[in-house]
C-alpha positions as CSV (number, residue, x, y, z in Angstrom):
1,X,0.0,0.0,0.0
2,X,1.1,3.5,-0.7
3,X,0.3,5.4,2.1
4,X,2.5,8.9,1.0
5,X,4.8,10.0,-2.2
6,X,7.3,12.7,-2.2
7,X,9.4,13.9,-5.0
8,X,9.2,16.7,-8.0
9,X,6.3,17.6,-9.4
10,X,7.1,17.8,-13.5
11,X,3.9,18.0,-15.0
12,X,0.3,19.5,-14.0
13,X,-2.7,18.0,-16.4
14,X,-5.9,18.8,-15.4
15,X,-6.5,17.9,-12.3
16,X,-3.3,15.0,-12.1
17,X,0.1,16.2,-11.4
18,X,3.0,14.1,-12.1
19,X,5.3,13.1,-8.9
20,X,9.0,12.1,-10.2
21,X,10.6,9.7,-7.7
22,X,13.7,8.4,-8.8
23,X,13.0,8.3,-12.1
24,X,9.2,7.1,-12.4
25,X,6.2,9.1,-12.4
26,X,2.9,8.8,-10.8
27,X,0.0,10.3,-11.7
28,X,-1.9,11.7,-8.8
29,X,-5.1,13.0,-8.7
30,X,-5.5,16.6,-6.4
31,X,-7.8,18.6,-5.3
32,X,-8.6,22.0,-6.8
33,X,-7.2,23.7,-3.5
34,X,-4.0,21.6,-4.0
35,X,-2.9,22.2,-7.7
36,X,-3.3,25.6,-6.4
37,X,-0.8,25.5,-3.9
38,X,1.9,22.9,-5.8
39,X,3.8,24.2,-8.4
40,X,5.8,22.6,-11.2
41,X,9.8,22.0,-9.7
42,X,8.9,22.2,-6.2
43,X,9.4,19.1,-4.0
44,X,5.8,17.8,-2.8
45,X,4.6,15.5,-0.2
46,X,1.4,13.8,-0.9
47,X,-1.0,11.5,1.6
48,X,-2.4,8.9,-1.1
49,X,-5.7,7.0,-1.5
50,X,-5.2,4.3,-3.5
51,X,-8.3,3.2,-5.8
52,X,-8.1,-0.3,-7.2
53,X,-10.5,-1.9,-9.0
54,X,-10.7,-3.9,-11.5
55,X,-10.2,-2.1,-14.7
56,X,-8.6,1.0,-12.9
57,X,-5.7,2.1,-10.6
58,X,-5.9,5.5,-9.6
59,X,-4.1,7.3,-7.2
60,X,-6.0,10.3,-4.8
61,X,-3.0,12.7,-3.4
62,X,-3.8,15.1,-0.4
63,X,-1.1,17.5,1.1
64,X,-3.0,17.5,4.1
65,X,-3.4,14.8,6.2
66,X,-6.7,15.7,7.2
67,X,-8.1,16.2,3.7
68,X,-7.4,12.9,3.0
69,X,-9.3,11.7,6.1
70,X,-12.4,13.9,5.1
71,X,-12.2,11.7,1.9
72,X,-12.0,8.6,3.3
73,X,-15.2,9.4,5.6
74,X,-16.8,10.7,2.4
75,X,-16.1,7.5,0.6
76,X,-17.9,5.8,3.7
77,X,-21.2,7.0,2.1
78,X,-23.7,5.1,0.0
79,X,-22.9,5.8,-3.6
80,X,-20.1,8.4,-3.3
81,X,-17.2,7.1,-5.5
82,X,-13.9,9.0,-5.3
83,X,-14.8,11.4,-8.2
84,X,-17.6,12.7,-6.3
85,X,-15.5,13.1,-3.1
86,X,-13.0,15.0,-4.4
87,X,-15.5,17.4,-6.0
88,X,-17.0,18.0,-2.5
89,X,-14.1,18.8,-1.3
90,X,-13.4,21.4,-4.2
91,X,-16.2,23.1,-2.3
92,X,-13.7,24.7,-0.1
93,X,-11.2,23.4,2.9
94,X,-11.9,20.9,5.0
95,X,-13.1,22.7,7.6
96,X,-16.1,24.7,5.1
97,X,-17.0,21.0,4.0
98,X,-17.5,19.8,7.5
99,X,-19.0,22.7,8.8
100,X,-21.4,22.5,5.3
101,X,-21.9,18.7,6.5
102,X,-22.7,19.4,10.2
103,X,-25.1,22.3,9.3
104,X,-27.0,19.9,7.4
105,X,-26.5,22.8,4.3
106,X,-27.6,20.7,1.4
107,X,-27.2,23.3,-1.0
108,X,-23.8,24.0,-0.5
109,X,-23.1,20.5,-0.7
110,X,-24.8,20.5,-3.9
111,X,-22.4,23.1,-5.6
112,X,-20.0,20.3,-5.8
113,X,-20.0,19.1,-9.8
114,X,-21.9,16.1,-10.2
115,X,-23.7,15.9,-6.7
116,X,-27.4,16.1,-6.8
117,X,-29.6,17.5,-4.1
118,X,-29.9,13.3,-3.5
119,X,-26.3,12.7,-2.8
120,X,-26.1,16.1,-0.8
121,X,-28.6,14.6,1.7
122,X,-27.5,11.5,2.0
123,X,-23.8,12.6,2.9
124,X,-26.2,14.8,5.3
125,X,-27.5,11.9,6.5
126,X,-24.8,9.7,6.7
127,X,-21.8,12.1,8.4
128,X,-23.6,14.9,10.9
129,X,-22.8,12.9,13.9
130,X,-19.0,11.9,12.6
131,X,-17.4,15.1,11.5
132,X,-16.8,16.1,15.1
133,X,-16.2,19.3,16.2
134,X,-14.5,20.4,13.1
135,X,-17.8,21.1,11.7
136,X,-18.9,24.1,14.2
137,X,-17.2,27.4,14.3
138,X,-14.9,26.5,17.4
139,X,-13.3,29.9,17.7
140,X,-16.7,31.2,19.2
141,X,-17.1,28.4,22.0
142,X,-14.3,29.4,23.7
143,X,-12.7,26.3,23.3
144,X,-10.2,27.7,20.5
145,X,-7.7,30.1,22.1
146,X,-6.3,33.0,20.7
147,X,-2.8,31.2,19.7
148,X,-5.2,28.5,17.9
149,X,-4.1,25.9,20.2
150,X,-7.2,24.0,21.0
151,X,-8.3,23.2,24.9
152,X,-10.8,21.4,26.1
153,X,-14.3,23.3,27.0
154,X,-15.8,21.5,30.3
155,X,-19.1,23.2,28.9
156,X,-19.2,21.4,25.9
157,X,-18.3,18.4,27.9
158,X,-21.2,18.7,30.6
159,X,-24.2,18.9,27.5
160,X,-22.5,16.4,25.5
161,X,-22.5,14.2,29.1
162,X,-26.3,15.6,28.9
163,X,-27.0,13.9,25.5
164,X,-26.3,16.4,23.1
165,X,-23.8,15.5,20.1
166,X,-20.3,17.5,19.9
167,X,-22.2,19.9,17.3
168,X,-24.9,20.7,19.1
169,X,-23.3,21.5,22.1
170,X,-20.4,23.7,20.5
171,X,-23.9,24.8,18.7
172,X,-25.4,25.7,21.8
173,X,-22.6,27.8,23.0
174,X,-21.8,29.5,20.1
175,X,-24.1,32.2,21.6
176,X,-22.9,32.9,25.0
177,X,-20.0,34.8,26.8
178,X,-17.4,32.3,26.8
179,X,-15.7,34.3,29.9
180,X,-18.6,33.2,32.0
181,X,-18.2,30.5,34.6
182,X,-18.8,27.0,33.4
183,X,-21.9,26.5,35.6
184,X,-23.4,29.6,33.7
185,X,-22.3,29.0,30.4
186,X,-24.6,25.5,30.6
187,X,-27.7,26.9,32.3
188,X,-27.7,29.8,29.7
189,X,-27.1,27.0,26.8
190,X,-29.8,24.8,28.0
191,X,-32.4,27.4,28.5
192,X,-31.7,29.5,25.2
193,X,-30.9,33.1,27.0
194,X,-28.4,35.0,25.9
C-alpha cells in the first residue's frame, strides 16, 4: 500500500500532477485547493488514496493529512465514489465542508460538480454525527484560544455528558460569553438566553 509520495512535481494536467521519484512518475489526482498551492519543480509530499478496482488504478493525493481523512469518511457514504469526493471537497477546505456537513446545508453540498440534491442529503444523513467538532465554528465556543491551540471546554463536555452531540453542544454555545463561569455558560445554553 502506498500510504504517502514525495518527489518533484514535472507535470500538471488537469487535475493529475505528475510526482517524479527516482526516475518514475505517478499520476496523482489533487484537489482544486492543492494544484493551487503545488507548483511545477517544487518538491511535494502527498498522503495517497489508492483506488483499485478492477479495470482501474488510480491514485488520490492530499497534502494534508486531514483532507485525506475527510475523503475517506466521504467515501464511507452510500454511492459516493472517489470522483464525487474529491468534488466535494473542491467546495472549499476541509473545515467549510464539515462545517457545510454538520449544518446539514444541502445546498452548499450541492455546488459540488456532479452531486445532486440526493447525494447532498444522503452525505447529510450519513456524516452529521461523525465530522466532530470540526464542523462548528470552534473559535466562538471558547474552546479555541487565541494562539489557535485548542483546549478542552468542560461546557461542551457537561451537554454532551447531557445527551447532546459535539455539534450541538459547540452549537449551543456559540451564543454565550465564553468568559462566563462553566456553571453559567450551561444553564444559559440549556435554557436559550443569551
Amino acid at each position: 500500500m502506498i500510504a504517502t509520495l514525495t518527489g518533484i512535481i514535472t507535470e500538471r494536467i488537469g487535475s493529475t500532477v505528475v510526482v517524479d521519484i527516482a526516475g518514475i512518475g505517478y499520476g496523482v489526482l489533487v484537489t482544486t485547493n492543492d494544484l493551487s498551492r503545488i507548483t511545477t519543480g517544487s518538491k511535494s509530499k502527498l498522503y495517497i488514496y489508492e483506488n483499485i478496482k478492477e479495470d482501474t488504478y488510480d491514485l488520490f493525493g492530499f497534502m494534508i493529512l486531514d483532507d485525506k481523512r475527510l475523503f475517506e469518511q466521504l467515501l464511507s457514504v452510500k454511492n459516493v465514489g472517489p470522483k464525487v469526493a474529491m468534488a466535494v471537497l473542491d467546495i472549499g477546505t476541509a473545515n467549510d465542508v464539515r462545517t457545510a456537513i454538520a449544518g446539514g446545508n444541502v445546498k452548499q453540498l450541492q455546488t459540488a460538480k456532479g452531486v445532486g440534491k440526493r447525494a447532498a442529503e444522503q452525505i447529510v444523513v450519513e456524516l452529521k454525527d461523525k465530522v466532530g467538532l470540526e464542523g462548528v465554528d470552534l473559535s466562538t465556543t471558547g474552546i479555541l484560544q487565541g494562539d489557535g491551540m485548542l483546549m478542552r471546554d468542560e461546557a461542551v463536555e457537561a451537554l454532551v455528558s447531557l445527551g447532546y452531540s459535539p455539534q450541538d453542544a459547540a452549537v449551543a454555545l456559540q451564543s454565550v460569553d465564553a468568559s462566563l463561569s462553566v456553571e453559567n455558560r450551561i444553564k444559559m445554553a440549556l435554557t436559550g438566553k443569551f
